[in-house]
C-alpha positions as CSV (number, residue, x, y, z in Angstrom):
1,X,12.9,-91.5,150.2
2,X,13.8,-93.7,147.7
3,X,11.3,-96.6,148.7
4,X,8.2,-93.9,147.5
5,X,9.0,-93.6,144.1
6,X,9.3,-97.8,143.9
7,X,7.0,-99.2,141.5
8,X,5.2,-102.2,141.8
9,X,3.4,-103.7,139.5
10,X,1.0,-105.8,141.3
11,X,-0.4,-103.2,143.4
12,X,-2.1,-102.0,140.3
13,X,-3.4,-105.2,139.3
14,X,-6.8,-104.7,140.5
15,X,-7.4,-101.3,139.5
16,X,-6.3,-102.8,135.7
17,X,-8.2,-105.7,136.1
18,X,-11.6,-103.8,137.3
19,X,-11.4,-101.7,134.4
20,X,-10.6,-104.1,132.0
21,X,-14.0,-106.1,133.3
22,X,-16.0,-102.4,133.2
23,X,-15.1,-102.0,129.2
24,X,-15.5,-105.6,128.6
25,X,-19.3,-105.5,130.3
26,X,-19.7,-102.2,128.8
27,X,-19.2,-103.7,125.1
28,X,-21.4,-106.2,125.5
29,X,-24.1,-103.7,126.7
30,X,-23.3,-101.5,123.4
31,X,-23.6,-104.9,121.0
32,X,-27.0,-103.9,119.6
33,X,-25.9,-100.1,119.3
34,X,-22.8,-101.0,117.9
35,X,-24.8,-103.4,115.2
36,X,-27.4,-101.0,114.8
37,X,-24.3,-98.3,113.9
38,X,-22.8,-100.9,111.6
39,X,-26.0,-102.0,109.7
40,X,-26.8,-98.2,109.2
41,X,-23.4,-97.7,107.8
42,X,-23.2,-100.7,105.2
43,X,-26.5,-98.7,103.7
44,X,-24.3,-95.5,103.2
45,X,-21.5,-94.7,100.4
46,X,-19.0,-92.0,99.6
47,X,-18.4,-88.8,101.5
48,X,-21.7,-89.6,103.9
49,X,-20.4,-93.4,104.9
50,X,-16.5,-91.4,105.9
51,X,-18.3,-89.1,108.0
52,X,-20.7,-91.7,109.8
53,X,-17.7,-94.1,110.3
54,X,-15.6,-91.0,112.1
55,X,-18.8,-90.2,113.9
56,X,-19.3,-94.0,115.4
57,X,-15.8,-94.1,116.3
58,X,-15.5,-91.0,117.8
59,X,-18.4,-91.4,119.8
60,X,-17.4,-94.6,121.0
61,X,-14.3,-93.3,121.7
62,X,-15.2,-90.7,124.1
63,X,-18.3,-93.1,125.5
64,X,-15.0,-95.6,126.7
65,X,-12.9,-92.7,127.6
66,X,-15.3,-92.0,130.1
67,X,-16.0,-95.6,131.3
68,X,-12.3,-96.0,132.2
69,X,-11.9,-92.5,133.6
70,X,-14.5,-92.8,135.7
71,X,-14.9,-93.8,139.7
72,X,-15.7,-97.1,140.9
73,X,-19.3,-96.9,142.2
């Protein structure tokens, strides 16, 4: 019984690794939204630039969230 609970590192490696590719792709697919986002905030001030940088990091909070939650297709 004890040998189920044993933790091994390695057998997780790919599982890590695949995700770690998915985000990194995934980031370079978002570049131009990402630039887009950031050359509509530099354009913004005060209480309208806080909410718009909340908003882009929210969003691309959740959008990754769901990259890494999801299945392998």
């Amino acid at each position: 019984m004890a040998d189920r609970w044993e933790f091994t590192p390695l057998k997780y490696f790919p599982t890590i690794w695949g995700k770690i590719k998915k985000v990194w792709f995934e980031m370079g697919d978002l570049s131009w939204t990402l630039a887009g986002t950031g050359l509509v905030l530099i354009t913004l001030s005060g209480d309208t630039l806080k909410y718009g940088v909340w908003m882009s990091v929210t969003a691309l909070a959740i959008h990754l969230a769901v990259i890494l939650s999801s299945r392998d297709e």
